[in-house]
N, C-alpha and C positions, 0 to 999 in steps of 0.2 A: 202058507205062512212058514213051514218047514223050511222053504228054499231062499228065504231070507239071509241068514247068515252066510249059503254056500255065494248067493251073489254077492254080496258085500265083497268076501275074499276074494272072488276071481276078477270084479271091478279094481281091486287094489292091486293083484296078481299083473294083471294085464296093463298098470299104468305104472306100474313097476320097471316090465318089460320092455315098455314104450321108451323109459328114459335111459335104459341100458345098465350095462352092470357098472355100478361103482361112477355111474354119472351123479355130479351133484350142485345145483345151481349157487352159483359163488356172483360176486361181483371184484370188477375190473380193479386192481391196485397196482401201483406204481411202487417199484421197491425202491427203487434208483434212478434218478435221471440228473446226468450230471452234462455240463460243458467243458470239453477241453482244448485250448486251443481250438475253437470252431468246428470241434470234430462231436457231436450230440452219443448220448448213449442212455437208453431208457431201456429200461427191463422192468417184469411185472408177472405179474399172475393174477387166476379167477375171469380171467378174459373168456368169451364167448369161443370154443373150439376151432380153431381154422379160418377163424371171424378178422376182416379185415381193421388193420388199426392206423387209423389216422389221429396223429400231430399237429396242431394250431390247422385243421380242417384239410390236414393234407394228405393224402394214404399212404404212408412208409413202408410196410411191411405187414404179416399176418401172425398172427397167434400162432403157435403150433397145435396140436391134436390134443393137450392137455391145458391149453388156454394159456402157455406159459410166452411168454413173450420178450424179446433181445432184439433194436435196433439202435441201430449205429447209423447216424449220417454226417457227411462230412460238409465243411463250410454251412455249418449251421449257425446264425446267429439269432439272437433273443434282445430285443431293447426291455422287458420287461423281468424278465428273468423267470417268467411263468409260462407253463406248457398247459394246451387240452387235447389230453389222452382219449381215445374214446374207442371199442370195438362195436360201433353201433347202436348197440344197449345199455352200455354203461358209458359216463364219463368222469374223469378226474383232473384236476389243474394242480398236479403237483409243482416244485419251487425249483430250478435247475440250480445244483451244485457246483459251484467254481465260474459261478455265470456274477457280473459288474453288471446291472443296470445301465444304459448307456443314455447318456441325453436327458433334459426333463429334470423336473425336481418335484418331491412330493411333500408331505406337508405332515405334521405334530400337533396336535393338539393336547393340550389338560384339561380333561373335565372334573370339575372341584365335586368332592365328595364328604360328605360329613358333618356335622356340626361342627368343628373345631377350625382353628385356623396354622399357617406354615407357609411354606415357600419350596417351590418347586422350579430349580434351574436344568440347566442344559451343557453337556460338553457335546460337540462342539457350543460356543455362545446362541443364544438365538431364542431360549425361553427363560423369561424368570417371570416366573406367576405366583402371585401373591395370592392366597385363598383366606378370608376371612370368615368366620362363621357359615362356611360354606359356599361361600362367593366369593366368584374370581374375579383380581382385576391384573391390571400391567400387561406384562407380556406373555399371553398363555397360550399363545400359537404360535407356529414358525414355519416355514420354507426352509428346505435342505435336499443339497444334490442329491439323484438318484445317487445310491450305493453308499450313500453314509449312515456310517454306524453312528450313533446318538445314544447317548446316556444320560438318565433321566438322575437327579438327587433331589430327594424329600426330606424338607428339615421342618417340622412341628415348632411352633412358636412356644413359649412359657407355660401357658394355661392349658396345651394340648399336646396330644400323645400321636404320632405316624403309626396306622392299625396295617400299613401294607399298599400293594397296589390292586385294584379289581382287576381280573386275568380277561381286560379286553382282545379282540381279536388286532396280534400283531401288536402287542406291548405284554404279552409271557412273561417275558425279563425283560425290565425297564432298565439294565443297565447294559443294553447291545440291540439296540433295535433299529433293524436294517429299514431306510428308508427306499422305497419306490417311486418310479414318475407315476406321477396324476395320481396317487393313492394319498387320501390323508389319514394317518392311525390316533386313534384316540385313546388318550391313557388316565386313569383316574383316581390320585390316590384318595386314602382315608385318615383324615384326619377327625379327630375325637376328641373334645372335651375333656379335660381330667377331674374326677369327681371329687 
């Protein structure tokens, strides 16, 4: 029973030693990954040590010895404007900077939220959705090229107060939301009753 405790330590001692000094399991993030003129540049950290890393499934380049990671390729294009990073273990789909969407169009919806009612349009044209008592009618979806910015305005009728927008995925800020092909983002505001 004595040599309880002295195992316990050299069990921890010894898987200590296993992982090396100052190793520390992290996951793969993307700091930067931008397009420039067709020339790609993605940098990152927490990547697997020396671990190979592939690009939309394609092998570019390797980690360094600290997991950190710097690739650059040229005539690179993106029709979606989204990357998947990955060094085997980990993956990420970070959003390429300075990258247009090319082709395609993707799509906006309102989803009506609240008891109350308002009107919810669109610049460019393309939504004006009418929510009454919490139900949508007119126009509360829309089609728009990739790479259009869209901006959402919420105007609360008489007898209702605009409480905001729900921070759905890809309507953050309802007044700059970049559209994508084949993606449709759903945004929902809150209107409220005034007591």
């Amino acid at each position: 029973m004595r040599f309880r405790p002295m195992l316990y330590v050299l069990a921890v001692g010894l898987l200590l030693g296993l992982s090396g000094p100052g190793t520390a399991l992290a996951a793969l993030s993307v700091t930067r990954a931008e397009l420039n003129n067709g020339q790609l540049r993605v940098e990152g950290q927490g990547a697997v040590p020396n671990a190979a890393i592939s690009i939309d499934g394609v092998v570019r380049g390797t980690a360094d010895g600290a997991g950190q990671v710097r690739i650059e390729v040229a005539n690179f294009s993106s029709p979606t404007c989204r990357l998947t990073v990955s060094d085997g273990t980990f993956t990420v789909g970070p959003t390429l900077e300075g990258c247009t969407p090319s082709g395609g169009t993707g799509s906006l919806s309102i989803i009506p939220g609240g008891n109350g009612s308002g009107v919810v349009t669109s610049q460019p044209a393309g939504i004006n959705c009418t929510i009454t008592n919490g139900n949508g009618s007119g126009t509360c979806g829309a089609f728009f090229p990739a790479g259009t910015v869209v901006r959402l305005d919420a105007r609360p009728a008489a007898n209702s107060q605009f409480q905001g927008w729900r921070g759905l995925p890809g309507c953050g800020d309802p007044s700059k939301i970049t559209i994508f092909a084949n993606t449709n983002i759903n945004c929902q505001p809150g209107f409220q009753l005034k007591f």
